[in-house]
FIKOLVO-485838 format. One record per residue: residue number from 0; x, y, z of N, C-alpha, C in turn; residue in three letters. Coordinates in pm, 1 decimal. Layout:
<rodos>
RODO  vexdren      n_px      n_py      n_pz     ca_px     ca_py     ca_pz      c_px      c_py      c_pz  roro
RODO      NUM         X         Y         Z         X         Y         Z         X         Y         Z   ALA
...
</rodos>
This chain:
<rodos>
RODO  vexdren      n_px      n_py      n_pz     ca_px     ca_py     ca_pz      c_px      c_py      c_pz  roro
RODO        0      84.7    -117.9       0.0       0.0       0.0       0.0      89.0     123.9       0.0   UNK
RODO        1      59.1     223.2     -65.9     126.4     305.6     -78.7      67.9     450.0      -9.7   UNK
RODO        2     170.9     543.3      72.4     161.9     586.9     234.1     253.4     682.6     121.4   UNK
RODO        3     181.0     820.9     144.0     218.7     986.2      90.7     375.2     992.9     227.2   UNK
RODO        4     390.5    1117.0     156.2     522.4    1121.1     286.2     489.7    1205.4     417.4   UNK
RODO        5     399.5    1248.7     388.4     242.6    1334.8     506.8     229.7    1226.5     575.9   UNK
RODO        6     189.0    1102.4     518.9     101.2    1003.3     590.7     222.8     912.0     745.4   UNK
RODO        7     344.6     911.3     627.7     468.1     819.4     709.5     518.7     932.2     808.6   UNK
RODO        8     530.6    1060.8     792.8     584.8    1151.8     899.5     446.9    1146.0    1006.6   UNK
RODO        9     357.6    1126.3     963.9     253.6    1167.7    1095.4     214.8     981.4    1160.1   UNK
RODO       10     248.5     967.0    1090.0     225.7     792.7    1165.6     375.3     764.1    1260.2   UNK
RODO       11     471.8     832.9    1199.9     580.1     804.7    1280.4     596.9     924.3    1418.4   UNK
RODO       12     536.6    1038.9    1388.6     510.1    1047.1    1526.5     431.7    1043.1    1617.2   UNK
RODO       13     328.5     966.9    1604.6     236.0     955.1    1673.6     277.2     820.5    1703.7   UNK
RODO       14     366.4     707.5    1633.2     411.1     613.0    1680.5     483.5     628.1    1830.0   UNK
RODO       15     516.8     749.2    1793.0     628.9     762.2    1947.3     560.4     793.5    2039.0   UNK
RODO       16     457.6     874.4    2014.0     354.8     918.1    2126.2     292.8     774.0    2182.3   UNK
RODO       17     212.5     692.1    2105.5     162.4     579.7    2111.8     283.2     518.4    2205.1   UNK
RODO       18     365.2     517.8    2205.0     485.9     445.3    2283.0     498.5     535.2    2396.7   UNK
RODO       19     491.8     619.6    2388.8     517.8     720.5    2562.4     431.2     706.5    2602.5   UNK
RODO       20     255.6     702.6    2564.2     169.2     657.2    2614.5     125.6     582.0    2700.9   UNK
RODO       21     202.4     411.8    2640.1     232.8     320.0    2692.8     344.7     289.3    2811.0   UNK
RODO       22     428.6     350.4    2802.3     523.3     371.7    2896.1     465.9     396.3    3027.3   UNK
RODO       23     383.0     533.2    2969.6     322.6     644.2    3085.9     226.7     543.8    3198.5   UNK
RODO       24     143.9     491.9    3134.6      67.0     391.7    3153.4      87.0     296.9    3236.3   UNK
RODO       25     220.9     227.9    3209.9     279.9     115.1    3264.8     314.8     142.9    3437.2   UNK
RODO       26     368.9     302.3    3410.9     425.9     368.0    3507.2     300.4     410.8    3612.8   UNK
RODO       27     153.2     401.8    3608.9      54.3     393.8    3685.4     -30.7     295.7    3722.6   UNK
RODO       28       2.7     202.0    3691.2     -75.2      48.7    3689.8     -51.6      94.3    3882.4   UNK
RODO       29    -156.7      44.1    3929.2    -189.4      67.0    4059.5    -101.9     -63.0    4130.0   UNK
RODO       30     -36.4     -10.3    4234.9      43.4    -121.4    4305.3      -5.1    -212.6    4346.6   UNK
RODO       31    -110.7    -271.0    4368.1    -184.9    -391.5    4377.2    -164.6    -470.3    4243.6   UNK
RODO       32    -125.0    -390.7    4153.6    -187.5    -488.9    4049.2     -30.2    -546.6    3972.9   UNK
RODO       33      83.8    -425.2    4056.7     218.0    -423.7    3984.7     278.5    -581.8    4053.4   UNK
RODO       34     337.7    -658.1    3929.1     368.2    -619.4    3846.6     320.1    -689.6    3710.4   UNK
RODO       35     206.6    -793.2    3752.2     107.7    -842.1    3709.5      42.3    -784.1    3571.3   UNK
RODO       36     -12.9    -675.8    3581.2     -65.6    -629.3    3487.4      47.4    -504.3    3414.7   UNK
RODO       37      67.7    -573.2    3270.1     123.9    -445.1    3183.7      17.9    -402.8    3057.9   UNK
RODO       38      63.9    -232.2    2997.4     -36.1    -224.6    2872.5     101.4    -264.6    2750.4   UNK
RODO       39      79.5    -250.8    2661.9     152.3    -300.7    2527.5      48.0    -214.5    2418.2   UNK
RODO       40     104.2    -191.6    2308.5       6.1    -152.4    2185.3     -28.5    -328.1    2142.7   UNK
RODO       41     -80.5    -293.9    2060.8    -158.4    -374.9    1939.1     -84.2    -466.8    1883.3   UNK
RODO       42     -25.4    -613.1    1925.5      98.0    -641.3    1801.7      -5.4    -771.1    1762.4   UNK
RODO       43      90.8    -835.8    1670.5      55.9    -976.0    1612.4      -5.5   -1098.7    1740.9   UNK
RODO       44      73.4   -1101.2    1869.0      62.2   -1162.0    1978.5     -90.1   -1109.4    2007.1   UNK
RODO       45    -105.1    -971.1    2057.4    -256.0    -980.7    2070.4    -319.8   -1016.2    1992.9   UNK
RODO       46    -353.3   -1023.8    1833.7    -450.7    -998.8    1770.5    -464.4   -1168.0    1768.8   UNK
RODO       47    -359.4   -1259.1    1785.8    -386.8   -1375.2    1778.9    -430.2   -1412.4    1893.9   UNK
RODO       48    -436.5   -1425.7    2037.7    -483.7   -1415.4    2147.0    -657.6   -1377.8    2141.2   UNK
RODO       49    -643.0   -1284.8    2062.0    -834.0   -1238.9    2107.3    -878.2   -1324.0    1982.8   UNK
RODO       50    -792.1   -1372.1    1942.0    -911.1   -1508.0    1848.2    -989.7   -1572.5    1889.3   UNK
RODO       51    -916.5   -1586.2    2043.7   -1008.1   -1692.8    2094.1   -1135.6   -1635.5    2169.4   UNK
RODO       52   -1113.6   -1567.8    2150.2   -1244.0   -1498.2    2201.2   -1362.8   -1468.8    2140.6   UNK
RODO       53   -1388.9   -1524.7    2004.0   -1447.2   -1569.6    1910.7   -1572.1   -1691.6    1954.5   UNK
RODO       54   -1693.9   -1674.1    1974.8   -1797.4   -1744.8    1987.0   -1791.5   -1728.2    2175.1   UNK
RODO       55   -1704.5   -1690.4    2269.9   -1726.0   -1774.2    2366.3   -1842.5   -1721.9    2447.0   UNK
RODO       56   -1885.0   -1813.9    2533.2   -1995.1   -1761.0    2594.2   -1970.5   -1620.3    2662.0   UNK
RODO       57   -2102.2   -1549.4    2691.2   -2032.5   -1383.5    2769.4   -2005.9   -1277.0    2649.9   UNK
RODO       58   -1964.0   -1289.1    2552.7   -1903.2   -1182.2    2497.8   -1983.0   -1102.7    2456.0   UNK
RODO       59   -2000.9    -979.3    2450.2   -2103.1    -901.6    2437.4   -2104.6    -842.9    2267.9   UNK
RODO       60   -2037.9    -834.6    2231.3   -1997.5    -803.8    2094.9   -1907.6    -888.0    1967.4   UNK
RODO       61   -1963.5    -966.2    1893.2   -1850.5   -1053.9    1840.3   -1783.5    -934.3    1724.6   UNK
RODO       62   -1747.9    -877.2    1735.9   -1639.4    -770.6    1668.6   -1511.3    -857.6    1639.9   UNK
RODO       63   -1487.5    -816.8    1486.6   -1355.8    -959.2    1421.7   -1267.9    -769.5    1429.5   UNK
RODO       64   -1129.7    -817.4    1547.0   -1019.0    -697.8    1578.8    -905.0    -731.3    1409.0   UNK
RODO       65    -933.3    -846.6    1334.0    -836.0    -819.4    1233.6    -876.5    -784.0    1118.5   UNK
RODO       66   -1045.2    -744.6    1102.0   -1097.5    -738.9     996.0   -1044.5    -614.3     925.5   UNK
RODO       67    -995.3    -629.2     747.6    -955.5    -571.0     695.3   -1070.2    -416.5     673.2   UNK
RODO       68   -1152.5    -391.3     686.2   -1214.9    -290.8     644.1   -1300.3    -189.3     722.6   UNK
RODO       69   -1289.8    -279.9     856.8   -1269.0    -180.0     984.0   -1245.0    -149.7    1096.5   UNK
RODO       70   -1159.9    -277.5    1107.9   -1085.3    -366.7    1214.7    -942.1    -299.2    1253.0   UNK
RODO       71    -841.0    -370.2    1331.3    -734.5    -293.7    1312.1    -625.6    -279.2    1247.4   UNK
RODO       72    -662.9    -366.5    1117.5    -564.4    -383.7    1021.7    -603.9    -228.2     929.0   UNK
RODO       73    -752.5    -231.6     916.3    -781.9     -38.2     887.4    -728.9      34.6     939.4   UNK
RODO       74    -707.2      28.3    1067.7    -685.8     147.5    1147.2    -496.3     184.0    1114.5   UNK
RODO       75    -451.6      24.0    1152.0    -325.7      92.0    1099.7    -281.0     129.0    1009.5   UNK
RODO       76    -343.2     116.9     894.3    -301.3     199.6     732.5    -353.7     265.4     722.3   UNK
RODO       77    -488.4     286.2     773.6    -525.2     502.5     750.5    -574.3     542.7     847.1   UNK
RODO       78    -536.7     492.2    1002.1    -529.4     611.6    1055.4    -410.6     614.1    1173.7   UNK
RODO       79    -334.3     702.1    1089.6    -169.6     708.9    1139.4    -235.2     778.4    1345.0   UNK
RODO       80    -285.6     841.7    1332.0    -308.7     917.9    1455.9    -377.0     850.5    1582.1   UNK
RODO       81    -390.8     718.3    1551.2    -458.9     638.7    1611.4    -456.8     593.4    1801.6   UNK
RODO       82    -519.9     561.0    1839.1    -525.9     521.4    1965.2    -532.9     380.8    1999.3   UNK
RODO       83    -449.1     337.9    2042.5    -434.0     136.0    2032.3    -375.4     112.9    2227.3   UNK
RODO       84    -437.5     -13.2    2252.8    -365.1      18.8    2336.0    -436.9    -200.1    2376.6   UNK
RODO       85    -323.0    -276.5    2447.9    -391.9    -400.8    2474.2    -280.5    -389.3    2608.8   UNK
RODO       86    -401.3    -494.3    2667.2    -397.5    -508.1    2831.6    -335.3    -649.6    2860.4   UNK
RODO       87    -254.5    -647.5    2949.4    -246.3    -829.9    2981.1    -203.1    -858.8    3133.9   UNK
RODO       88    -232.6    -973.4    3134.9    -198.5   -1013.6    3264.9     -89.8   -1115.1    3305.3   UNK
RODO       89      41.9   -1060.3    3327.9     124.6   -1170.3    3347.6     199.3   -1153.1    3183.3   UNK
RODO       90     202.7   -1094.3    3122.1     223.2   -1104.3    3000.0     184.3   -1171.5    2897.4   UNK
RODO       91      76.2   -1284.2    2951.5      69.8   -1409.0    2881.3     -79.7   -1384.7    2861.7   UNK
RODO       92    -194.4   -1344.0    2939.5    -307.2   -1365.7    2908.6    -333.2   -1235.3    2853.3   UNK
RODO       93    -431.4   -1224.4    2744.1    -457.4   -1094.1    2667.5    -632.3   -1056.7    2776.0   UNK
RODO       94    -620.8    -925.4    2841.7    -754.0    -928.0    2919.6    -867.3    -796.0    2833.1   UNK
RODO       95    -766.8    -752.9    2760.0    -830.5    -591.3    2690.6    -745.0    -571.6    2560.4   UNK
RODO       96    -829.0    -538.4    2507.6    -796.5    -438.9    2385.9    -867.2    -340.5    2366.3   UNK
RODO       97    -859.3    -228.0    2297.6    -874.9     -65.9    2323.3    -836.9     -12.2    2133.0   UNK
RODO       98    -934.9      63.6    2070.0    -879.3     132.0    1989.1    -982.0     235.5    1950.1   UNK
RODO       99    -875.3     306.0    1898.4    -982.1     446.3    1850.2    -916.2     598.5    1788.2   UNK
RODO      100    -928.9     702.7    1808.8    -873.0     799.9    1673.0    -922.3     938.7    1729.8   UNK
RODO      101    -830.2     984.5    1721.5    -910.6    1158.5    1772.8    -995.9    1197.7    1618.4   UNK
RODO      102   -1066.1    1304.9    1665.3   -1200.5    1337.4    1624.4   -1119.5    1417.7    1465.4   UNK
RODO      103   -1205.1    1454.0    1374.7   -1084.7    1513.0    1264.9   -1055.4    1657.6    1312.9   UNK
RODO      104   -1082.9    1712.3    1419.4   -1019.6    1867.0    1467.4    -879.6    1812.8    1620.0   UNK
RODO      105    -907.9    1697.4    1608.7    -802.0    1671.0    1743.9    -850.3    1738.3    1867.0   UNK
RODO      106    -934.9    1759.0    1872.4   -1011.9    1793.4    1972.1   -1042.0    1735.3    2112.8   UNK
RODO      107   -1134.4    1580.1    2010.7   -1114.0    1460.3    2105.8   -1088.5    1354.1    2062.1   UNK
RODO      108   -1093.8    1275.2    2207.2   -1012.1    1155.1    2133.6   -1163.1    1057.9    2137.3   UNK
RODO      109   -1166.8     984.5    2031.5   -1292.4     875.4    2021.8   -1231.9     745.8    2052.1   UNK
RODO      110   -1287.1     655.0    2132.6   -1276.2     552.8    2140.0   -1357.5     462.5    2079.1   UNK
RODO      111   -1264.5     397.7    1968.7   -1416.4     347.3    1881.6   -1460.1     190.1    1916.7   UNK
RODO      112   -1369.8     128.4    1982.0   -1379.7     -38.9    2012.3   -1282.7     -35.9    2156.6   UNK
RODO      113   -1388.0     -65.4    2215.4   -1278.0    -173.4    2333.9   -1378.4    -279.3    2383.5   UNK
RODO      114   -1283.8    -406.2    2468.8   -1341.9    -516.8    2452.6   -1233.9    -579.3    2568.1   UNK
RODO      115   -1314.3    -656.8    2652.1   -1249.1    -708.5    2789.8   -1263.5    -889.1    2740.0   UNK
RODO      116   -1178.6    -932.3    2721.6   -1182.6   -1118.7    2733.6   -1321.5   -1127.0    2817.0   UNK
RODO      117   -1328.8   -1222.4    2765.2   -1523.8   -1271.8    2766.5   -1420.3   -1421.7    2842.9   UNK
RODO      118   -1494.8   -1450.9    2976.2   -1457.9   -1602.4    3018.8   -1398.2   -1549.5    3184.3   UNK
RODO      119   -1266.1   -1680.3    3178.4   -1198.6   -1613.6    3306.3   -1082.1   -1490.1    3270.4   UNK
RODO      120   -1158.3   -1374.2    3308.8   -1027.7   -1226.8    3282.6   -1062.2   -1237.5    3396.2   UNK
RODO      121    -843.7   -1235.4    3427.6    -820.3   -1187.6    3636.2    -817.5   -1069.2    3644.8   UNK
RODO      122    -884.7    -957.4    3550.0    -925.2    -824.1    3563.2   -1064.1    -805.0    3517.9   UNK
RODO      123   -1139.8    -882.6    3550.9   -1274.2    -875.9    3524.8   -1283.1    -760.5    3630.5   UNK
RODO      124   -1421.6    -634.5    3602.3   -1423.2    -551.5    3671.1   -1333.6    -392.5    3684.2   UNK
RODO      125   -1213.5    -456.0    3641.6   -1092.0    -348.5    3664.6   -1074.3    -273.0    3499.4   UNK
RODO      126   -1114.3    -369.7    3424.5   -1077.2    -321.5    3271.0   -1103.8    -201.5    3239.8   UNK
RODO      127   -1233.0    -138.3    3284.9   -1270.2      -9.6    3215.1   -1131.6      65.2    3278.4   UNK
RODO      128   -1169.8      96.6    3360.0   -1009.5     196.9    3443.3    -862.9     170.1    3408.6   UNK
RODO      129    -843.4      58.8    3362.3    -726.1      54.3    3278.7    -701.4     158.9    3146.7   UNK
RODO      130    -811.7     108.7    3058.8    -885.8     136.6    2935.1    -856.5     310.4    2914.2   UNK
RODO      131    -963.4     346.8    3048.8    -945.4     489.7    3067.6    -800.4     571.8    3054.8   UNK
RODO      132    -739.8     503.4    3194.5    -642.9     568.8    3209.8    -566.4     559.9    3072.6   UNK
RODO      133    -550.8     502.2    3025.8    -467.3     495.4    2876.4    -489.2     600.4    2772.6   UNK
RODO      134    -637.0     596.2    2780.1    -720.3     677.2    2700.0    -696.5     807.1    2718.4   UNK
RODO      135    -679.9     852.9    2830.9    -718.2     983.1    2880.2    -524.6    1037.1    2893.5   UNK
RODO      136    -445.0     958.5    2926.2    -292.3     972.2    2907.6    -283.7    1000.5    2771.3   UNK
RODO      137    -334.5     955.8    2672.3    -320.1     988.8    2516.6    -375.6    1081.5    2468.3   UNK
RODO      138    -507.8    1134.9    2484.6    -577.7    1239.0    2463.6    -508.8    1386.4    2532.1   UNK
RODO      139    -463.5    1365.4    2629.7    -380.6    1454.2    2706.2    -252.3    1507.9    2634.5   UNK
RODO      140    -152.0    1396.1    2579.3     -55.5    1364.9    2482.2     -90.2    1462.2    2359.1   UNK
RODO      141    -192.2    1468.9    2334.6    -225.3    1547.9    2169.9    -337.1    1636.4    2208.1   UNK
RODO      142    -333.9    1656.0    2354.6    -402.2    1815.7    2332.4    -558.1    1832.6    2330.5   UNK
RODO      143    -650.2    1718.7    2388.7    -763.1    1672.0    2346.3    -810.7    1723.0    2462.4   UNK
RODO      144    -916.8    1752.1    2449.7    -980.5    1794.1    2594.7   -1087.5    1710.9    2601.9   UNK
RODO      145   -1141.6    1589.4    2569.8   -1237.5    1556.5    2588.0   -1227.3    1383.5    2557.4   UNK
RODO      146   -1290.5    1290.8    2610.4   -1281.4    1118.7    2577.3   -1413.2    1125.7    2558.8   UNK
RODO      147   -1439.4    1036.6    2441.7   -1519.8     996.2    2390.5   -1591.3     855.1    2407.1   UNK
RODO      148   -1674.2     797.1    2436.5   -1676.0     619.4    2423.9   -1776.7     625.3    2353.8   UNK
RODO      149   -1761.7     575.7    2188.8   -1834.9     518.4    2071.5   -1936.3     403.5    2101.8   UNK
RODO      150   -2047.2     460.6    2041.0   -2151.9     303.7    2052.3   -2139.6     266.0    2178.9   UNK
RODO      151   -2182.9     262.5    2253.9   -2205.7     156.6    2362.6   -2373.5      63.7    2340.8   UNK
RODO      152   -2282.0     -38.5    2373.9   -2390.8    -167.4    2329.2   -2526.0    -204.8    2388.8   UNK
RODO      153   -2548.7    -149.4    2524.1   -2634.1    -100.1    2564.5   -2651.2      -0.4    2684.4   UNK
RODO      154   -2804.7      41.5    2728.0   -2811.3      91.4    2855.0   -2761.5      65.0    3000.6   UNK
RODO      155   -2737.1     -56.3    3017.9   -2652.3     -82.9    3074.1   -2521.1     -29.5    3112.4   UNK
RODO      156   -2488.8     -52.1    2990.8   -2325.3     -14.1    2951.9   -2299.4     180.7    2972.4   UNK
RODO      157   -2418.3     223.3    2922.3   -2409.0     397.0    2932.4   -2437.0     430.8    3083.5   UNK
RODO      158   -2517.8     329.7    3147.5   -2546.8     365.6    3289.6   -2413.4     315.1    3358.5   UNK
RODO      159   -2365.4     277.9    3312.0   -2224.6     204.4    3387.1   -2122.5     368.2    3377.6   UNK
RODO      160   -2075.3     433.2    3229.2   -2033.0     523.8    3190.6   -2074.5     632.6    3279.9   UNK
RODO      161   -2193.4     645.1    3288.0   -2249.9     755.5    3378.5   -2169.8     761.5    3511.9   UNK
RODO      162   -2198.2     629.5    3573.8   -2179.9     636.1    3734.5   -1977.1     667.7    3698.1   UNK
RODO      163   -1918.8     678.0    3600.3   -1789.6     688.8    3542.6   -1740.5     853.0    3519.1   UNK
RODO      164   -1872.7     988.1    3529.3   -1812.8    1059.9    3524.7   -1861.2    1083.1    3383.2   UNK
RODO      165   -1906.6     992.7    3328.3   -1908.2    1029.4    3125.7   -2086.0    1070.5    3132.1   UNK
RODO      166   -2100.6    1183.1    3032.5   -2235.7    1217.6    3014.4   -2316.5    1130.5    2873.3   UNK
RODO      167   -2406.3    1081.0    2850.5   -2437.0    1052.8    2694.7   -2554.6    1145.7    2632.1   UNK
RODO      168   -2451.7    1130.8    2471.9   -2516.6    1185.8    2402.5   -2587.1    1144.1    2313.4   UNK
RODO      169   -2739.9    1072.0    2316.5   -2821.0    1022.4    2238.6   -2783.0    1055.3    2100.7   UNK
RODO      170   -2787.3    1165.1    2044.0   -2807.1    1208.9    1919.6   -2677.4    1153.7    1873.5   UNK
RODO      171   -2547.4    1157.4    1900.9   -2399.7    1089.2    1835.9   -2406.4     941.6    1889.4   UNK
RODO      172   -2444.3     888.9    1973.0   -2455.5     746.3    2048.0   -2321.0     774.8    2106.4   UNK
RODO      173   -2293.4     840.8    2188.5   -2170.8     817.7    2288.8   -2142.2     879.3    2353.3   UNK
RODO      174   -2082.8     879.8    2467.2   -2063.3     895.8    2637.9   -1941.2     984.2    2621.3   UNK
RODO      175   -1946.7    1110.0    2672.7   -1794.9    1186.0    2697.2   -1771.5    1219.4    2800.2   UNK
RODO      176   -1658.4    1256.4    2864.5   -1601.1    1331.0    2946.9   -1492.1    1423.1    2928.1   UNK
RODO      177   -1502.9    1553.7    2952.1   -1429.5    1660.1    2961.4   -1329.4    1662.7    3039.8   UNK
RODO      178   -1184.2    1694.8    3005.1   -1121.2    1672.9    3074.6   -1088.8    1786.8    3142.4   UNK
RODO      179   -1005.4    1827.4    3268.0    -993.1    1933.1    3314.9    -866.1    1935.9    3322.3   UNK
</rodos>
């Protein structure tokens, strides 16, 4: 695929951001949880990991994370500015994945997919606040004043957001919070 020289300078620095992100991240994992839980971006290891997460009972969304056309194999060829971020436990179990894209003014940051292992996750419960903090370390990173959470799958899920601090907005389908 062929990537303008606009496209490779702004993917390469937001690569680095995406990496300080992660760093930043690593560097707040709550001491209960250190040293157990690290974040990582997006590699080949996760995307094969949440395969299995494919049919299992629990999962609230069967969303395919490698699908070419709007999955995250999209995301990484057009959208250099992106927000990625996967969770694990022990290094070995994949418990979260996270992705999404600031808004086209950079304004905010949208979170367009995240997704907690459906089964036994030893962060069942804890995921959103991982999720967040990542989220909100990156949006911060590029100047965003605001997190976004895309689609939520149901009322449930927005009443969950709520008691989170996030307001929803019927008319866009998604939950924000302003940052201060």
């Amino acid at each position: 695929m062929f990537k303008s020289r606009s496209h490779v300078s702004t993917e390469s620095k937001y690569t680095k951001i995406r990496a300080e992100v992660i760093e930043a991240a690593n560097k707040l994992v709550p001491v209960q949880f250190q040293p157990a839980v690290t974040y990582s971006l997006i590699t080949r290891k996760a995307l094969f990991e949440q395969r299995s997460w494919h049919g299992t009972y629990g999962r609230r969304v069967d969303w395919d994370w490698e699908k070419d056309d709007y999955g995250y194999n999209h995301f990484l060829y057009q959208e250099p500015k992106r927000f990625e971020m996967a969770l694990w436990w022990r290094e070995m179990k994949l418990c979260a994945l996270a992705l999404g894209q600031p808004t086209w003014s950079g304004s905010r940051l949208r979170v367009d997919f995240m997704e907690a292992a459906p089964g036994d996750n030893p962060l069942k419960g804890e995921i959103f606040r991982f999720i967040e903090l990542a989220a909100i370390l990156y949006a911060r990173r590029i100047d965003a004043h605001e997190v976004r959470l895309m689609k939520p799958v149901n009322s449930d899920v927005v009443s969950y957001y709520n008691s989170q601090g996030y307001q929803y907005d019927r008319r866009g389908n998604f939950c924000y919070k302003v940052l201060r």
